[in-house]
C-alpha positions in Angstrom: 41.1 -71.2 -58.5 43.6 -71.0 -55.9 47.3 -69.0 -56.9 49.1 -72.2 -57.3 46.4 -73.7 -60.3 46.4 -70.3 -61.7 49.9 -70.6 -62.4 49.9 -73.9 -63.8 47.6 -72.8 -65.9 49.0 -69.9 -67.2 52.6 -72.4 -67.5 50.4 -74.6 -70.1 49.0 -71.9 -71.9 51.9 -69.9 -72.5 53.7 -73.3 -73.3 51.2 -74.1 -75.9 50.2 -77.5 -74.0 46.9 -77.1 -73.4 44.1 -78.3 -76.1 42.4 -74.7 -78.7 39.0 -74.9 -76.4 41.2 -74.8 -73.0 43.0 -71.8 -74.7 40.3 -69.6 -75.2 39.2 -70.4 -72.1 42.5 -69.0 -70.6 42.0 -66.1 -73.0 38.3 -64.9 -71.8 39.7 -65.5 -68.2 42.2 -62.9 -69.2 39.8 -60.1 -70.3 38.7 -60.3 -66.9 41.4 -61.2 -64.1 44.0 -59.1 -63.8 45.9 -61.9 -61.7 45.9 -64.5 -64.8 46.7 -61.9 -67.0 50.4 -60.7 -64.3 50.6 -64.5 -64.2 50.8 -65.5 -68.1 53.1 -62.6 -68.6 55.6 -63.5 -65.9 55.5 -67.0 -67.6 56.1 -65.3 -71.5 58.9 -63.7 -69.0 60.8 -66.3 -67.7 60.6 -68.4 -71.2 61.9 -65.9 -73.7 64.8 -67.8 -74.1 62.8 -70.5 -76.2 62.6 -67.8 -79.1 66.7 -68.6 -79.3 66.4 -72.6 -79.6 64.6 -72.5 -82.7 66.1 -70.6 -85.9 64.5 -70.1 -88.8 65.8 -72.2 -91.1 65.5 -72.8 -94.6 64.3 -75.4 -96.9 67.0 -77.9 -98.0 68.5 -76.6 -101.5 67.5 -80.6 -103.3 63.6 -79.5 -102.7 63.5 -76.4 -105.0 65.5 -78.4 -107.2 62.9 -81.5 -107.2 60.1 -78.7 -107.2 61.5 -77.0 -110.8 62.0 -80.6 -112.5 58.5 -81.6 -111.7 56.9 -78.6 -113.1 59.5 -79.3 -116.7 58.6 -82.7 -116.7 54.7 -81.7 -116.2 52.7 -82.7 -119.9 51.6 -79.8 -121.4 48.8 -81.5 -123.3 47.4 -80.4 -126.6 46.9 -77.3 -128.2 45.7 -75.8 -131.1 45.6 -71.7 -131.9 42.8 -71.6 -134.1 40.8 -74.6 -133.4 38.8 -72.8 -130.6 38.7 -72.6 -126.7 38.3 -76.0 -125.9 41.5 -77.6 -127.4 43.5 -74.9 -124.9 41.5 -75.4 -122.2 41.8 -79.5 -121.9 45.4 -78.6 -122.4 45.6 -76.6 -119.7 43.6 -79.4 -117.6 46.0 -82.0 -118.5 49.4 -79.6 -117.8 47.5 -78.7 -114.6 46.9 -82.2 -113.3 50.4 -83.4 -114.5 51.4 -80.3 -112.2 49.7 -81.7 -109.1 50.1 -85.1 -109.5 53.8 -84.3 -109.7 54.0 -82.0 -106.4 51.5 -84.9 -105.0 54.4 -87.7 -105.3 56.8 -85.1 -104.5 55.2 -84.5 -101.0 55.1 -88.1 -100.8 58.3 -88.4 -101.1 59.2 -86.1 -98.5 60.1 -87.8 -95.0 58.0 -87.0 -92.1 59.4 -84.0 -90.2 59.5 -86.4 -86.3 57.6 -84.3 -83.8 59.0 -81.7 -81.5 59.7 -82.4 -78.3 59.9 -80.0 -75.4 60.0 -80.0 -71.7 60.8 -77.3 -68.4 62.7 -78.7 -66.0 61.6 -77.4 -62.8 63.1 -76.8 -59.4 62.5 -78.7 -56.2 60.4 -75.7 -55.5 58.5 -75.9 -59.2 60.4 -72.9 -60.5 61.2 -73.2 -64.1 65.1 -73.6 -64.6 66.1 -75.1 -68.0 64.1 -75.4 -71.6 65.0 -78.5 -73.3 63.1 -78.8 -76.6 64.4 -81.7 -79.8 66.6 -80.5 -82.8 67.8 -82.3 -85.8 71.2 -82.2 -84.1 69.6 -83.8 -80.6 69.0 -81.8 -77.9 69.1 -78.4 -77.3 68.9 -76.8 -73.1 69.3 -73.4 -72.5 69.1 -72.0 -68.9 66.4 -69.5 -67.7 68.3 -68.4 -65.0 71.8 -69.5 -64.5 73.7 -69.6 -61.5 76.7 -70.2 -59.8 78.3 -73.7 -58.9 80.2 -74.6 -56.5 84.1 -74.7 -57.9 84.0 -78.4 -56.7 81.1 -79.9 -58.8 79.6 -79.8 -62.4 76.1 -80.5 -63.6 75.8 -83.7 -65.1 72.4 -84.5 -68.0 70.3 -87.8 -68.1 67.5 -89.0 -69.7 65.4 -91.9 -68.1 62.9 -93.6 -71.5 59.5 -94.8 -70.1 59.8 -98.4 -68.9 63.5 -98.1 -68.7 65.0 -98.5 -64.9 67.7 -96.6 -64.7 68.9 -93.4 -66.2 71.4 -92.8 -68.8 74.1 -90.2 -69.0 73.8 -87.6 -71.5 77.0 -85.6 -70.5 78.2 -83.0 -68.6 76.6 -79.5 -68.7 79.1 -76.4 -69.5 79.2 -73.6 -67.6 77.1 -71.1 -70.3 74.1 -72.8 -69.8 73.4 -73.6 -73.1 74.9 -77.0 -75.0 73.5 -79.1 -77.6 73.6 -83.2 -76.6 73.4 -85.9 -79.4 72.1 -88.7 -77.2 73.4 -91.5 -79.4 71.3 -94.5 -79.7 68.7 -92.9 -77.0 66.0 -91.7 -79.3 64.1 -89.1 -77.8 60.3 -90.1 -77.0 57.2 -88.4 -75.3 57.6 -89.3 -72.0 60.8 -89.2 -71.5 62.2 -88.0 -68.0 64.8 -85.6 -68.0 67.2 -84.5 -65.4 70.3 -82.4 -64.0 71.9 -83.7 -61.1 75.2 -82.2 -59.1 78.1 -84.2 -59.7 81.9 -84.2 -58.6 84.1 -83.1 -61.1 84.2 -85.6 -64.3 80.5 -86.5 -63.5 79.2 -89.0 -61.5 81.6 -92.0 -60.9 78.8 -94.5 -61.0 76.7 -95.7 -63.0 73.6 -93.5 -62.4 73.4 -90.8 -60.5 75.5 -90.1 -57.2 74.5 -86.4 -56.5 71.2 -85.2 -55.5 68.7 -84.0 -58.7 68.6 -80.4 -59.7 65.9 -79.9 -62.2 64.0 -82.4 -64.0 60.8 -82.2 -66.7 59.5 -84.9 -69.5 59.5 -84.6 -73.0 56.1 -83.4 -74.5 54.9 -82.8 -77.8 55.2 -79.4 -78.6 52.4 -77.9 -80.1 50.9 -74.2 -80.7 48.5 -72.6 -78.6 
C-alpha cells in the first residue's frame, strides 16, 4: 500500500464511508502499522470541526404530546379483582397491544428523516479544505483551515446536480468560514458536485463561473463507521 492509498483510506474510514467489513479491516491494520494508525489521527485532526455542524437537538415538543395521548387513549381491557389471574392478565394483553398498535401508527405517521449528506472539498493538491454536510435549514460549510483572500476577490458556492450542465450559484462565502446556504429549489442529492471558485467582488458576473475553482467534493450519504 503505497502513502498516497494509505491516506485515502484512512480519509474513508475516519469519514465513516467505507462499508462495517472494510472498517474492521482498517482497524486490525491499525493494531499493527504505526503509519495507518499517524495517518487516521491526522485525518480525526484536520475534521474536528464536523463535531460543530451537528448539534444535538431535541425531539419536536408535538411528538411527546402525540406519544402521552396514545398511551390515554390505549383500551385498558377487562378486569376483575376477585375473578382470578386470568381476567387481569388478558386485560393487560389487550391495554398492551392497544399500546403498540398505537406507538405503531404513531411511527407511521412520522415523516422520514431525508438522508444526510456530506462531502470534503479538497484542494487542487487533495488537501481537505471545507466540510459541507445537509441540515434542515440547507447547507451547512465550515472551513478546516481558513485563509486569507486577496482584498480584491470573494469566494463564491455552487452546486452542479448529476446530469445538469452547468452549475448554479449558491452565494457568496463570508469571510469566517462558516455560513449556512438554503439552496432554494436545488434539492440536495447524492452526487451532487460541489464547488468554491475565486470571484471578483459581488461574485462572478456571468453566469457560471469566471474564476478558477478552489475546492470542490460531492455529496455522499453519510453514514457511521
Amino acid at each position: 500500500m503505497t502513502q498516497e492509498e494509505r491516506d485515502a483510506l484512512a480519509g474513508e474510514y475516519v469519514l465513516g464511508t467505507l462499508e462495517a467489513r472494510e472498517a474492521e479491516a482498517v482497524e486490525r491494520v491499525m493494531a499493527r502499522d504505526a503509519e495507518m494508525r499517524t495517518a487516521v489521527a491526522a485525518w480525526e485532526a484536520r475534521l474536528s470541526p464536523l463535531m460543530a455542524l451537528s448539534p444535538p437537538e431535541a425531539p419536536p415538543p408535538a411528538l411527546w404530546q402525540r406519544i402521552e395521548e396514545s398511551l390515554s387513549d390505549a383500551p385498558a381491557g377487562p378486569r376483575r379483582v376477585n375473578g382470578g389471574a386470568g381476567w387481569l392478565w388478558r386485560g393487560w394483553a389487550l391495554g398492551a397491544t392497544g399500546l403498540a398498535a398505537g406507538l405503531a401508527a404513531l411511527l407511521l405517521l412520522q415523516p422520514a428523516e431525508p438522508p444526510r449528506l456530506m462531502t470534503v472539498l479538497l484542494t487542487q493538491r487533495d488537501q481537505p479544505a471545507w466540510v459541507v454536510e445537509t441540515a434542515r435549514e440547507g447547507l451547512r460549510l465550515a472551513s478546516l483551515n481558513p485563509q486569507p483572500l486577496p482584498p480584491d476577490r470573494v469566494l463564491q458556492l455552487w452546486a452542479l446536480p448529476q446530469g445538469a450542465t452547468a452549475p448554479v450559484s449558491l452565494g457568496l462565502i463570508p469571510p469566517e468560514g462558516r455560513i449556512i446556504v438554503a439552496p432554494g429549489g436545488l434539492e440536495p442529492q447524492p452526487g451532487m458536485l460541489i464547488e468554491i471558485t475565486l470571484e471578483p467582488p459581488g461574485g462572478s458576473p456571468l453566469p457560471r463561473p469566471s474564476g478558477p475553482v478552489q475546492f470542490i467534493g460531492r455529496l455522499t450519504a453519510a453514514t457511521g463507521s
